[in-house]
C-alpha positions as CSV (number, residue, x, y, z in Angstrom):
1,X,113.3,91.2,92.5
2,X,116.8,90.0,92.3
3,X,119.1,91.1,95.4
4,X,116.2,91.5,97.9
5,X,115.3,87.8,98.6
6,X,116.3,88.2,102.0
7,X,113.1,90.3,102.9
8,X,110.6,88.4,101.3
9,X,108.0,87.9,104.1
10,X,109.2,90.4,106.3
11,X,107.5,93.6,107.6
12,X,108.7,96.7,108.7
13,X,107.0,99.1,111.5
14,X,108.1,102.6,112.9
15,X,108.3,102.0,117.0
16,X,106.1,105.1,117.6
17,X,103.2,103.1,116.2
18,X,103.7,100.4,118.3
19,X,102.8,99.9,121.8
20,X,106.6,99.3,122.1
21,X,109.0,97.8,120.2
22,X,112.2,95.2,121.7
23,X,115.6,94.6,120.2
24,X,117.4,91.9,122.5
25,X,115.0,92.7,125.5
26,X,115.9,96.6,124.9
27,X,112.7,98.6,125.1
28,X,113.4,101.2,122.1
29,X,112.8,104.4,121.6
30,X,111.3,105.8,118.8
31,X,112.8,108.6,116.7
32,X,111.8,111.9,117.9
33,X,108.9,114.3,115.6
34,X,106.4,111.2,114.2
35,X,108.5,111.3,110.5
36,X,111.1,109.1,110.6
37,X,111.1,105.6,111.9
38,X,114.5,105.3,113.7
39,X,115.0,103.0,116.4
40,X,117.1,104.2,119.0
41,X,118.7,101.7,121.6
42,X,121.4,102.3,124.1
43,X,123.6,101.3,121.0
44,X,122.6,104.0,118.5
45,X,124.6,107.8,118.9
46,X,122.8,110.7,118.2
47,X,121.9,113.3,117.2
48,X,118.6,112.4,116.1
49,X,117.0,113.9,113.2
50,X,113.2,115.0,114.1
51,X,113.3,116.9,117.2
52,X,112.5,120.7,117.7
53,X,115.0,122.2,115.9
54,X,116.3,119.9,114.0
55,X,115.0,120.5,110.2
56,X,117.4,121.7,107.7
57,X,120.9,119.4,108.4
């Protein structure tokens, strides 16, 4: 499809599937409540959507 050629052969995983995850030698941290797939680094501000309390923003 026109515009997406840059992800041909790539894959994309959620962090909380994964025995753990790496960005730049970063162990990651998976967004919070199973749903979403964020990945959360020393980098990333929250808050986090997912978490107790969290539904309806």
């Amino acid at each position: 499809m026109a515009g997406y050629e840059e992800l041909a052969d790539r894959v994309a995983v959620y962090p909380g599937k994964m025995d753990y995850c790496d960005v730049d030698g970063e162990r990651v941290r998976p967004q919070a409540g199973g749903f979403y797939g964020g990945w959360i680094t020393h980098r990333v501000a929250g808050p986090f959507k997912g978490g107790p309390g969290t539904m309806g923003w």
